[in-house]
N, C-alpha and C positions, 0 to 999 in steps of 0.2 A: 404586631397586632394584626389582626385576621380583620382583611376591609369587607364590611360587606353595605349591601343596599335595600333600604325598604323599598315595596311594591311601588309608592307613590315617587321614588327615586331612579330607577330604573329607567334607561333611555328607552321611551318609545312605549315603556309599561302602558297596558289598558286594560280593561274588561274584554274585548271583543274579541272572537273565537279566531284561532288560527285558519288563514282564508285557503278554501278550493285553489288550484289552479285546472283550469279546464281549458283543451287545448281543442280547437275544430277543424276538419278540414288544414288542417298542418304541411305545409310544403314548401322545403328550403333546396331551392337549389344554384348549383356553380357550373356555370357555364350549360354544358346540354348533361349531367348530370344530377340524378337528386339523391341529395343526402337524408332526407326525408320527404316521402311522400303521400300525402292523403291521411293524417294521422290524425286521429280521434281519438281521443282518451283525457281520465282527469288524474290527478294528483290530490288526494284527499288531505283535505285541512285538517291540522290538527295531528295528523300519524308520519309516521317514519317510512316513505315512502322508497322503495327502492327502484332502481334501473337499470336492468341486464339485457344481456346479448351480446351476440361473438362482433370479434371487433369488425368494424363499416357498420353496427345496425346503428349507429344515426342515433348515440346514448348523448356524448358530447355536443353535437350539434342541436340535441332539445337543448340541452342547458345552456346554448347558447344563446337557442331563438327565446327561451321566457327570459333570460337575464339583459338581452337587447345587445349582446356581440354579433348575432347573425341577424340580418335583414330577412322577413318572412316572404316569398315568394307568392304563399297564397296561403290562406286561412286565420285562423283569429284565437288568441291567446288572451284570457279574462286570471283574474285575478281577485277571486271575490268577486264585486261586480263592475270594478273596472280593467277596461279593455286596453292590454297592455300595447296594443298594435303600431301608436303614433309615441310613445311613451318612450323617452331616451334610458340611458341607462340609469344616470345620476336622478333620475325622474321615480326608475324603477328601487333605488339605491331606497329615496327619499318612501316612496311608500313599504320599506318592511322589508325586502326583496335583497340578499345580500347573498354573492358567487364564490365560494373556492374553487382553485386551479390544482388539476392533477399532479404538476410541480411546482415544487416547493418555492417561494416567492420572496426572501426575506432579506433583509439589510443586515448582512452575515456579521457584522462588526460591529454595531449597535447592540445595546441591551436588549434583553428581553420585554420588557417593559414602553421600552422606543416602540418597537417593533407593531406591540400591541396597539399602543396611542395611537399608531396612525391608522388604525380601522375608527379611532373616536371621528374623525372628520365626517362620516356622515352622518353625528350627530349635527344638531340645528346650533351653529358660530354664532357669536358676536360678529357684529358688523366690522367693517376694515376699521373705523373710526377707534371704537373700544379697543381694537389689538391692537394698535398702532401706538396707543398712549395708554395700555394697559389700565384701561378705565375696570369698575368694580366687576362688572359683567362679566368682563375677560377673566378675572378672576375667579371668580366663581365658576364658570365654564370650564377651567381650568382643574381647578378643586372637583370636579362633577366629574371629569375623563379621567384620574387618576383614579378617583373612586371605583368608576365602572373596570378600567384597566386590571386591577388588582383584588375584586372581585372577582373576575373571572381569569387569571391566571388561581387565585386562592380556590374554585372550582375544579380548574383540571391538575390541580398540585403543582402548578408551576411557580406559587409565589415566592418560596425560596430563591426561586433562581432567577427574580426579575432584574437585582442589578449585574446578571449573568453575561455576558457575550453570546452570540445566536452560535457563532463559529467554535462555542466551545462546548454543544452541550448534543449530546447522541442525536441519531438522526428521529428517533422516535420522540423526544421532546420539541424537536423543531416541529414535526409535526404539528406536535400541541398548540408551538406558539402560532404556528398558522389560525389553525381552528379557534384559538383564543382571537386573534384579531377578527375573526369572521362575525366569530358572538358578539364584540363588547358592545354594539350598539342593539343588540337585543333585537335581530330582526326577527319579522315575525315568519318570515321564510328565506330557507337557509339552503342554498345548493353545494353540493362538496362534489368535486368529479374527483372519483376514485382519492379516497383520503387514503386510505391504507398500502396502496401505492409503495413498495420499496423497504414497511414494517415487514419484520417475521414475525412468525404465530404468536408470540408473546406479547408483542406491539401492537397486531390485528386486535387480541383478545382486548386487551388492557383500551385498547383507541374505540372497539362499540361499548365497553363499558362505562367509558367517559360520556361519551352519546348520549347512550341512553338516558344516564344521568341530569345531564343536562337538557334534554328534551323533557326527563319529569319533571327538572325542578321549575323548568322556564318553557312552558308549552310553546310548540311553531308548528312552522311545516317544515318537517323537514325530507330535504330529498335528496340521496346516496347514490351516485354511480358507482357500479363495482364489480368487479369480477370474482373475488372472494366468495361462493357458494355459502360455506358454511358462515364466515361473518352476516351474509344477506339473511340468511335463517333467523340467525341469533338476534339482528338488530331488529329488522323491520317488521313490520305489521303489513303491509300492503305492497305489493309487484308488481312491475311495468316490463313486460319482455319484448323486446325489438330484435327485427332482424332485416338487412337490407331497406331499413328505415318504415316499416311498417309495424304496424300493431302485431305481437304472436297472437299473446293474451293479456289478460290483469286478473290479480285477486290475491289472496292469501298466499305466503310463499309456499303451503301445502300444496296450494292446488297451481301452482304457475311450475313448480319445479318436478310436479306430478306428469306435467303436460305434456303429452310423447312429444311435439314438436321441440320442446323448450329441452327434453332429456337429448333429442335426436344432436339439439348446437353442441351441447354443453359435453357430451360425454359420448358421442359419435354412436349410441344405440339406445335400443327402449329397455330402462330399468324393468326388472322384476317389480310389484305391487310388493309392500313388503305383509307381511303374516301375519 
């Protein structure tokens, strides 16, 4: 049977619009280098947000500094309207704010299902007391992550294969189970560095259609690093172009990929206007 969840069931479900992230005066740096610096720009709530630029422009180092792995050197990173800047990770976890990693992360010998669970933890636990003596609560908490688990494997077609082996199943499915444990707790903003990562075009194609999907069924912010040109087209609504940790441009992938600077990284000359 196909698990699913009402709206009032859903971890972290609410009315409130998926939040800005707006980033000012931006500057991380390591040692007498910066990997970003002076960056301004926002991440609009609510769209599918992409992040390009040739490698060193400082893609993974934003998603470090709004997910709280990088310490910000200088400037201020808000989130809605709070300001992520003294905000730890598990702080940043707890408000909606939830990181995928470029490689793959997973307990290769566990089910699929394991795997998934353990993105439930930053749903809100019973106290040590209740798990300890598996009081009602525990249970029910219990009953609640299975739900959510299997809902969103049952989402990106993974539910067949939740009593699966991680080690047993293509690399384009592990993927999935990644991105499934990113979702289960429904955050309401979702950073993926480079998901498509190591998929061929079939995997690329099949992995923004899942996205997509799941952004309409379950609104967020979502935001994609990626090198994948034509996936960035197809998925996103709005473009963040970096290069040597600066702002190029923003806007519509028309007009970011239009951009002679942004054609200058990407394809070493200026396209033709097309007819």
């Amino acid at each position: 049977m196909t698990a699913t969840l009402t709206p009032a069931e859903r971890p972290g479900a609410d009315d409130a619009a998926p939040p800005t992230i707006a980033v000012t005066g931006l500057s991380v740096r390591y040692g007498g280098f910066y990997a970003i610096k002076d960056l301004t720009t926002a991440l609009p709530g609510g769209e599918i947000v992409g992040v390009i630029g040739p490698n060193g422009a400082g893609k993974s180092t934003l998603l470090n500094a709004i997910s709280g792995f990088t310490p910000l050197t200088e400037g201020t990173i808000t989130l809605g309207e709070r300001d992520l800047g003294t905000a730890s990770t598990a702080q940043r976890v707890r408000a909606g704010l939830v990181r995928g990693f470029q490689t793959v992360r997973l307990m290769e010998r566990e089910s699929v299902l394991t795997n998934v669970l353990v993105g439930t933890q930053r749903l809100p636990q019973p106290d040590p007391v209740s798990q300890l003596f598996a009081l009602p609560r525990q249970w029910r908490a219990r009953r609640r992550d299975l739900a959510a688990a299997m809902a969103v494997l049952d989402l990106l077609g993974l539910g067949a294969d939740a009593e699966r082996r991680v080690d047993e199943l293509p690399f384009a499915s592990r993927r999935l189970v990644e991105v499934a444990r990113v979702l289960v707790s429904e955050p309401s903003v979702i950073l993926l560095d480079e998901p498509a990562a190591g998929l061929d075009r079939s995997g690329r194609r099949d992995l923004a259609s899942v996205l997509v999907r799941v952004h309409r069924d379950h609104p967020s912010t979502l935001v994609v690093v990626e090198h994948d040109v034509d996936l960035v087209k197809s998925l996103c609504s709005h473009v963040i172009a970096l290069a040597s940790g600066a702002l190029v441009c923003s806007g519509t992938p028309a007009e970011v990929f239009g951009d002679p600077r942004v054609q200058q990284a990407y394809f070493g000359r200026i396209l033709d206007a097309p007819a």
